[in-house]
N, C-alpha and C positions, 0 to 999 in steps of 0.2 A: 385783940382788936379785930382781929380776923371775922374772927364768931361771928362777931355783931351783924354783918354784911350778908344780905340775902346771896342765895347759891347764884344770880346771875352777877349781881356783884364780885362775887369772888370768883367768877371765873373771868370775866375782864381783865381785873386785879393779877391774878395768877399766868392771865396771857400777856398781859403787861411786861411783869416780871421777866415771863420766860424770852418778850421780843428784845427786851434791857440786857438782858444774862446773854442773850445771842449775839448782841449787836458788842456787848463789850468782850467776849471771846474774838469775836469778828478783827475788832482794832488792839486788841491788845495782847494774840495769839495769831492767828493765819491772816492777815493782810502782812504783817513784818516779814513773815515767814516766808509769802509767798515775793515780797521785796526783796529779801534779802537773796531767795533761793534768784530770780531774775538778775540782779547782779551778777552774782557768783557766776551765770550762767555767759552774762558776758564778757565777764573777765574769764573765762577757760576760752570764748572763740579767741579774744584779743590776744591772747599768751599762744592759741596753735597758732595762728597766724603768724606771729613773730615767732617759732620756733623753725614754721616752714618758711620764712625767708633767711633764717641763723641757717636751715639747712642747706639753703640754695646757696647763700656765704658760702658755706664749705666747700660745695663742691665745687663752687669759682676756685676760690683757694687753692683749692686740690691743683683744678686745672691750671694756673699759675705756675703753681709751684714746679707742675712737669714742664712747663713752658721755660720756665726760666731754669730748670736743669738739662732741657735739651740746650737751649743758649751756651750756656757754659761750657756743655762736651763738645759744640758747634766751632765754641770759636778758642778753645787748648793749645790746639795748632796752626789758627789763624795769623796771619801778618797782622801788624799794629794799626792801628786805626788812620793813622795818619796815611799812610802807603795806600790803605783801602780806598780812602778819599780819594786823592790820587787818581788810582785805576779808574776809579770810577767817572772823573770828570773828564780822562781821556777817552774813555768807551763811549760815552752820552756824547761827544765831539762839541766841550763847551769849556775845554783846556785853553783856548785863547780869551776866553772871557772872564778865567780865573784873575782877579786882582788881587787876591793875599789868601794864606793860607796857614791861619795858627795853633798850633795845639793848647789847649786848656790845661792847668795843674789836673789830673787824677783825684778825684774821691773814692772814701769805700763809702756805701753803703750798705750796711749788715754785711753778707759774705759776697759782696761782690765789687770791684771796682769799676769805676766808672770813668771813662774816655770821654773827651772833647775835643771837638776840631772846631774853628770858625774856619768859613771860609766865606770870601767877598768877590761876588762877580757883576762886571757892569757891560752893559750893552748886549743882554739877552733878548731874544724874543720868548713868547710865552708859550711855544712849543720848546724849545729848551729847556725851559723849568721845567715845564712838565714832565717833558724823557729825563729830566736828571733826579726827579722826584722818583718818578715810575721805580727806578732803576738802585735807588738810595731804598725802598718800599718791599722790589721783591726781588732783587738780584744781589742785594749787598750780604746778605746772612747775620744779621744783627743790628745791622746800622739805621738808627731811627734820628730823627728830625726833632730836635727837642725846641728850635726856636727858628721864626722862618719872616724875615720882615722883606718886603716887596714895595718898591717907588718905583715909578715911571720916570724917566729921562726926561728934565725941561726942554732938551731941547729936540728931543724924539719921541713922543709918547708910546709909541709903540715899542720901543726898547726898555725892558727893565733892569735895577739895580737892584743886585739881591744881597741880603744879608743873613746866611745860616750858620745852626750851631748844629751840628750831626755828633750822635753818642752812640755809646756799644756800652755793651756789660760786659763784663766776664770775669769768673771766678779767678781768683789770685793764685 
């Protein structure tokens, strides 16, 4: 059939062909190829990405972990959490405004047990919170503020009613 077709015919024909034969290599060889490789290409950023925050984990972690093993050696031969409280509310000069003072049952979690005190104090002003926070923050050696609820006095607003739960770790 070829034959039949003058030479400028079948070179049409023949470029036809070869634009068909390109154009279906095109779609059905290197466009996939080049899809697929662009994927591939985004899923290796999306995976560093996420391995450089797994490593930044880590080294939270890490640093944790040293944090909470100095905790433990910190507080070996520390007095018991209740006595610390204590100290502490007479140092801060807010020992007359203490209205009760309970200890919590003990928890472990994982290798560490865990201390509660409530303690309830009314007719503070709010420079007393403050130094008794300040001082619960960086002067106690472990003792952190795990719940902390604050009213104003109906019949003084400038006096407040506090309600805290103060905790400690430490290894058993």
């Amino acid at each position: 059939m070829i034959n039949r077709l003058n030479p400028r015919e079948k070179v049409v024909v023949l470029g036809g062909a070869a634009v068909l034969l390109l154009i279906l290599i095109w779609f059905a060889l290197i466009n996939p190829y080049l899809e697929t490789m662009t994927g591939l290409d985004r899923r290796i950023a999306i995976q560093q990405r996420g391995l450089a925050k797994a490593l930044q984990m880590k080294e939270r972690i890490g640093a944790l972990r040293q944090q909470l093993a100095t905790v433990g050696t910190k507080q070996r031969g520390s007095r018991p959490l209740f006595s610390q409280v204590e100290s502490l509310t007479e140092q801060t000069g807010v020992r007359e405004q203490l209205l009760s003072m309970r200890p919590q049952p003990a928890t472990t979690q994982g290798e560490f047990r865990q201390q509660l005190v409530e303690i309830r104090l009314e007719k503070m002003s709010l420079g007393q919170l403050v130094k008794l926070l300040h001082a619960v923050e960086y002067r106690s050696g472990g003792i952190q503020v795990k719940s902390l609820r604050v009213k104003p006095r109906f019949e003084d607003p400038s006096s407040l009613d506090v309600n805290m739960i103060l905790m400690s770790l430490e290894k058993p």
